[in-house]
C-alpha positions in Angstrom: -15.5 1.3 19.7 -14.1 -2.0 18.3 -11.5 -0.5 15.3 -11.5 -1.6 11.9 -8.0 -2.1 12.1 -5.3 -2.1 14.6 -1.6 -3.1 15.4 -0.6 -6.5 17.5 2.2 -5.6 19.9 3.6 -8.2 22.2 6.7 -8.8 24.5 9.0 -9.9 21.5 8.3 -6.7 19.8 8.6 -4.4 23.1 11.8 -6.3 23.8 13.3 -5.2 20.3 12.6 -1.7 20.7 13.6 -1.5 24.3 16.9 -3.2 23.0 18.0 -1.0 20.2 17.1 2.6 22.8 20.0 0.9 24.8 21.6 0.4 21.8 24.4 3.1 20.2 21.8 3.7 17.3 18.7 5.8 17.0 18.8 6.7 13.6 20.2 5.3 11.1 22.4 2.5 12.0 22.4 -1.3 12.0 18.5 -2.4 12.6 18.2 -0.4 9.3 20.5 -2.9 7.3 19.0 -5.7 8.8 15.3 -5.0 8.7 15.9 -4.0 5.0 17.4 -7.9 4.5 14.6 -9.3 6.1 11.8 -7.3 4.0 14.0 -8.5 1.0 13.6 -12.4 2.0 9.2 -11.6 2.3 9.2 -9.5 -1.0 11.4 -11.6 -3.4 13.9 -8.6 -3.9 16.3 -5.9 -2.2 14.2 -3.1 -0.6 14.8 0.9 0.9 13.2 1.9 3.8 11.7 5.4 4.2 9.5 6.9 6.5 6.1 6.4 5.3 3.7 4.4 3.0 3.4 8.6 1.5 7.0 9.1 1.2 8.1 5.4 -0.5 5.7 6.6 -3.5 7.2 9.8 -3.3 10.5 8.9 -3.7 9.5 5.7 -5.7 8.0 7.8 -8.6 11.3 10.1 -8.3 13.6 7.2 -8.5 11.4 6.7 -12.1 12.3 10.4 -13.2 8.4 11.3 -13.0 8.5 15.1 -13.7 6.6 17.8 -15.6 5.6 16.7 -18.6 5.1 12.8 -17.6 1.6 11.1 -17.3 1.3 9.0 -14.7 -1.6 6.0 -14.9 -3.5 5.2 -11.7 -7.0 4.3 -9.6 -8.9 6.1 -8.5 -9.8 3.3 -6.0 -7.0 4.4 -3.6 -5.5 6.7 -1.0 -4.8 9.8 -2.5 -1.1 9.5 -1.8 -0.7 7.0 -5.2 -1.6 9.8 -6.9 -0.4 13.0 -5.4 2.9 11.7 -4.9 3.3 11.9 -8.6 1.3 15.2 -8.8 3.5 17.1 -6.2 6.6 16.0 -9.0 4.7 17.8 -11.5 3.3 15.0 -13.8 -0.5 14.6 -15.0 -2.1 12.1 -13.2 -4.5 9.9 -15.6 -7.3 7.8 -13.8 -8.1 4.9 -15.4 -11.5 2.2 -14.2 -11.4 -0.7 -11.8 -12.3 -4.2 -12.6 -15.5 -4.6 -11.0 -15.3 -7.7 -8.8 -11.6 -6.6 -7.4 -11.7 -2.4 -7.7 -8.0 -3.3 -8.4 -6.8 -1.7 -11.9 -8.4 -2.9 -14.9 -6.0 -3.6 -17.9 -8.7 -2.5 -20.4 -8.9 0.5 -19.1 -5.3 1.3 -18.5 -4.6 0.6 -22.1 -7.0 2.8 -23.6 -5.4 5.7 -20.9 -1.9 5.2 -22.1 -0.2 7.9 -24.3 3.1 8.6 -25.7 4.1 10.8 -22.4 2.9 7.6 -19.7 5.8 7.4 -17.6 4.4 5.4 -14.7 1.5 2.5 -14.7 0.9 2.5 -11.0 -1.1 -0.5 -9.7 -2.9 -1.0 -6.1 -3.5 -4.1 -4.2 -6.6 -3.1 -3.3 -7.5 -5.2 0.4 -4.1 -7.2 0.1 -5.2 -8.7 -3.4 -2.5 -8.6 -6.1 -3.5 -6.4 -9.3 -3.4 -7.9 -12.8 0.2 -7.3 -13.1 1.4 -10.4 -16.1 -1.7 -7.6 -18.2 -0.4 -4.3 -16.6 3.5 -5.5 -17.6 2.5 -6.1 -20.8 1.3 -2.3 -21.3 4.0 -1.0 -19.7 6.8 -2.9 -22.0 4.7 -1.5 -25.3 4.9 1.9 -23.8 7.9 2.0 -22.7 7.1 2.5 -19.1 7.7 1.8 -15.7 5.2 -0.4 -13.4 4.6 0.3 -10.2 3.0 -1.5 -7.4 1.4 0.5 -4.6 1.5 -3.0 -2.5 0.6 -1.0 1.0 -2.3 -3.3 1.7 -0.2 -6.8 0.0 3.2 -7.3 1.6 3.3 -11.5 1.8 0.8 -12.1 -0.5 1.7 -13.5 -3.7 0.5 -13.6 -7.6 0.6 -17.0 -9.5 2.9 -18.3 -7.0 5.1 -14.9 -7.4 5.9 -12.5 -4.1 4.6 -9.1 -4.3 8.3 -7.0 -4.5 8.7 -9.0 -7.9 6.0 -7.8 -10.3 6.6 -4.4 -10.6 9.8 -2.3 -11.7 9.1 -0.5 -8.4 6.6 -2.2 -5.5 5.9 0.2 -2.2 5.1 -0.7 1.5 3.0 1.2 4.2 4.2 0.0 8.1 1.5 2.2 9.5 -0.8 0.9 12.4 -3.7 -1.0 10.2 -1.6 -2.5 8.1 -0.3 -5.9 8.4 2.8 -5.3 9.8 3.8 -2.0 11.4 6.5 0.0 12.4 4.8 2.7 14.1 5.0 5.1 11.0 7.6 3.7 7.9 7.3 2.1 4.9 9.2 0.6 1.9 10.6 0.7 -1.4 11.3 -2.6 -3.5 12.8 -2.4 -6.7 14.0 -5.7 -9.0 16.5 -2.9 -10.6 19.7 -1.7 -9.8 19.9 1.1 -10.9 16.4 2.3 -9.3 17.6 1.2 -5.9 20.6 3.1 -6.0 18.4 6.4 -7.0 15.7 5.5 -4.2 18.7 5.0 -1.5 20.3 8.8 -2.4 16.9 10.2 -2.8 15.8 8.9 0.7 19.3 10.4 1.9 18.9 14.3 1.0 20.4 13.1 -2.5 24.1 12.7 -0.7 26.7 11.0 -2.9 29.7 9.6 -0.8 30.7 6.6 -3.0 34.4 7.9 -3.9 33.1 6.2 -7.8 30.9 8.9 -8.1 32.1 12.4 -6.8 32.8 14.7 -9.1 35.5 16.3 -6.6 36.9 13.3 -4.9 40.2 14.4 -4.1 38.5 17.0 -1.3 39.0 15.2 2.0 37.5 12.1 3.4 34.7 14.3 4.9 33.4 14.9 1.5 30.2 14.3 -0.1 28.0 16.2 -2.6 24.4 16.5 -3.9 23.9 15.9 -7.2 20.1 15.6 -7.5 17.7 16.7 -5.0 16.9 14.5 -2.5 14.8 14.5 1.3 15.6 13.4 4.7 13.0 9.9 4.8 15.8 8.0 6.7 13.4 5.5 8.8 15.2 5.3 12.4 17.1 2.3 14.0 14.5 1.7 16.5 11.4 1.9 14.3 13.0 -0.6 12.2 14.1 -3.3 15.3 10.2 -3.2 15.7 9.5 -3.8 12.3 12.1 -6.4 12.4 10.4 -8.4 15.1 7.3 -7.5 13.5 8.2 -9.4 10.0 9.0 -12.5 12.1 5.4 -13.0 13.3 4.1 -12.6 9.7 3.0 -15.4 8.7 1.1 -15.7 12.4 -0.4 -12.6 10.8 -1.2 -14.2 7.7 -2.9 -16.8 9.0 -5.3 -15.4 11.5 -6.5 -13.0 8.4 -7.5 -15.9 6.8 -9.0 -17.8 9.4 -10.8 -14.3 10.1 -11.8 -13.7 6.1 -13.1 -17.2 6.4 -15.0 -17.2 9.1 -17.1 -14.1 7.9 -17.5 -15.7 4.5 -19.5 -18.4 6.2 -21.2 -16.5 8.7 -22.0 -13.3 6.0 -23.1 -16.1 3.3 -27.1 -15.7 3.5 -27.1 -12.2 4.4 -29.9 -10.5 2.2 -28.2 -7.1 0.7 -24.9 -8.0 1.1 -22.0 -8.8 -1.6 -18.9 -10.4 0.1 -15.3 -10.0 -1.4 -15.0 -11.7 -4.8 -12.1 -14.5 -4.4 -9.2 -15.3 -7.4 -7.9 -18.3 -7.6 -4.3 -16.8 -9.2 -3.7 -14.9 -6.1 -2.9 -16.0 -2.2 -3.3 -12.2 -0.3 -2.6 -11.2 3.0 -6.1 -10.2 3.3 -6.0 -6.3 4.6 -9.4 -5.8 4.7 -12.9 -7.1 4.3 -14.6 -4.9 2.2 -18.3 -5.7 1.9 -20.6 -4.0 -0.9 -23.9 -3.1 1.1 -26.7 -2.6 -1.7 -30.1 -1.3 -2.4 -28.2 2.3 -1.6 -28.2 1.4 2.3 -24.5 1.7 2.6 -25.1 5.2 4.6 -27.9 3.9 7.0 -25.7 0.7 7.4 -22.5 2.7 8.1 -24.2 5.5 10.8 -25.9 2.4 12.4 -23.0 0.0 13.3 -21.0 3.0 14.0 -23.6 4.2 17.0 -23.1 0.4 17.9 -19.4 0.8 18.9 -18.7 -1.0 15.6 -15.8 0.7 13.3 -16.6 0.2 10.3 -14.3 2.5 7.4 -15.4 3.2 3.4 -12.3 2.6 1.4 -11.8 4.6 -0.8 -13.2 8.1 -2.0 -12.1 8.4 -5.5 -9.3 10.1 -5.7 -10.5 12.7 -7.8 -13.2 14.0 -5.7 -11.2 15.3 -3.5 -11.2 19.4 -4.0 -7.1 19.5 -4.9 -8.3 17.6 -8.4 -11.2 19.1 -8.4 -9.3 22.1 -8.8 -7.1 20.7 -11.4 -10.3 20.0 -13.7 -10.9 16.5 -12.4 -14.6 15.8 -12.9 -17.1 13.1 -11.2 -18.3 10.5 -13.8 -14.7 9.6 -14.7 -14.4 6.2 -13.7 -18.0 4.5 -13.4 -17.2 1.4 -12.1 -14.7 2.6 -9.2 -17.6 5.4 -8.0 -20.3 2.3 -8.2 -18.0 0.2 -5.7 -17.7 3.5 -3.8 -21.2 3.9 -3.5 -21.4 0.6 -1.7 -18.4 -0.3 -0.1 -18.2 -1.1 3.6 -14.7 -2.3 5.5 -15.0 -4.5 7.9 -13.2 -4.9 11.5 -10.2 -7.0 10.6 -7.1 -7.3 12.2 -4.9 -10.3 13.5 -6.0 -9.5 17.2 -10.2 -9.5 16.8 -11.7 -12.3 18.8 -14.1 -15.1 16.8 -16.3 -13.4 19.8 -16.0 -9.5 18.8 -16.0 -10.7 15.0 -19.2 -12.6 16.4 -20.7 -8.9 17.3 -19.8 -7.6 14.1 -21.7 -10.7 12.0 -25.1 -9.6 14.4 -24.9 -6.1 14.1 -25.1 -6.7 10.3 -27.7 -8.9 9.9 -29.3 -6.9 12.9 -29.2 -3.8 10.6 -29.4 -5.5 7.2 -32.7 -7.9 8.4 -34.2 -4.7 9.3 
């Protein structure tokens, strides 16, 4: 089965981890520091490591105070972790429409969702394409809120000539497998302020306080540290974060092989009857994650069963997040957001990934037309 996504390991990766189990470090020690400085050159400002793409909007939207009481604004056009982070704190989670051509947030409709308890406007780079963030900031300084950019599919791409890492008050990274980079399991929290960073770092650390500045005991012993807020233990280790190290240095190799990749079935899926390709913006410059096709004349079914009995692993991203049973549940209802459950109905991922062959993305392109020409 070719994947739809998958890692690219190589000797200068294998070397990095092999070199930090020799090391003193497993856990947290000084790959952490430096992995951290090197995600904070790639996303414009200082980042916190944690342990997964789930956990950085976990602690992200604690870091933002989210609580009972609070709304927070999201897609629906997601993985359900952008939202139930933010439910498991106790806030309502508001879904607001997609733009049509991008399924990333629309503006419109985040505006008309936005109440006097909004707490959190939370953005998705949906495939590795920035969101509308100049229009979402705007709505979040009227409101009084915080953005956040759920940038698991985006880290290296930029809006109008800006990193992704600078256009939210709070910007998280997935590391996992299919993404493009990886640490194994890990991911990321980038925050533009201070004061955030310092929550998200004593969060991700059981919510210790050591800093002698802020004990409210400090003359105990030099052993002493205190909890002041609750916090969990989303330390990511010392030798998931030498891989991700060596992983951030062949980036922009990454980068450009998505491209060349995203270009090559642009051409080749062109004149493909039933087929909508990936609409293109000319503000944005993505690490393209995926390649999500829309297959039409409601044949997105037949098409996906097909290529998958032809060892082709294809993937629909996303379910609306409100389908799933847990908002169900909660009295979240289909119908909702019409746009996002239209792109549902049609999307198809394609295999993409920085180590698929011109020749395997060549099987790909036939099985399509094989199936969409019949």
């Amino acid at each position: 089965m070719l994947p739809y996504g998958r890692q690219s390991i190589d000797d200068s990766d294998v070397a990095a981890v092999v070199a930090a189990l020799g090391s003193d470090w497993l856990t947290t020690g000084p790959r952490v520091a430096e992995f951290e400085a090197s995600l904070e050159r790639v996303a414009g400002a200082p980042c916190v490591t944690v342990t997964n793409g789930t956990t950085a909007l976990h602690a992200a939207y604690a870091a933002a105070g989210v609580g009972p009481g609070d709304e927070v604004v999201t897609t629906p056009m997601t993985f359900v972790a952008t939202a139930s982070g933010a439910a498991m704190l106790g806030a309502t989670v508001v879904f607001a429409d997609v733009e049509e051509d991008t399924a990333n947030l629309d503006p419109v409709a985040v505006e008309a969702a936005v109440t006097g308890r909004t707490r959190v406007i939370a953005a998705v780079d949906y495939a590795g394409v920035p969101a509308d963030y100049d229009g979402l900031r705007k709505i979040t300084d009227s409101a009084g809120a915080y953005l956040l950019g759920d940038a698991a599919h985006s880290i290296g791409s930029t809006y109008r000539e800006r990193p992704v890492g600078t256009l939210a008050d709070l910007t998280t990274f997935s590391f996992f497998p299919t993404k493009n980079l990886t640490t194994g399991e890990g991911g990321a929290v980038a925050s533009i302020r201070p004061e955030l960073l310092e929550r998200l770092r004593t969060f991700r650390t059981v919510g210790l306080v050591r800093d002698p500045a802020r004990l409210r005991h400090p003359d105990e012993g030099g052993w002493h540290q205190e909890v002041h807020e609750f916090g969990l233990n989303y330390r990511l280790p010392d030798v998931l974060c030498a891989l991700g190290s060596a992983q951030l240095r062949r980036l922009g190799e990454f980068k450009a092989r998505r491209a060349h990749l995203t270009a090559r079935y642009d051409e080749l899926l062109a004149d493909v009857p039933g087929l909508r390709l990936p609409a293109r913006r000319d503000d944005v410059d993505p690490v393209r994650h995926l390649y999500p096709v829309r297959v039409l004349d409601g044949r997105r079914r037949e098409v996906y069963d097909r290529l998958r009995a032809a060892g082709i692993g294809v993937q629909v991203n996303y379910i609306p997040v409100y389908w799933h049973p847990v908002f169900e549940d909660l009295g979240y209802r289909r119908g909702m957001c019409p746009v996002a459950e239209s792109f549902y109905a049609e999307e198809l991922s394609l295999p993409l990934f920085a180590d698929l062959t011109d020749s395997d993305q060549d099987r790909v392109v036939e099985a399509l037309r094989g199936v969409l020409g019949s």
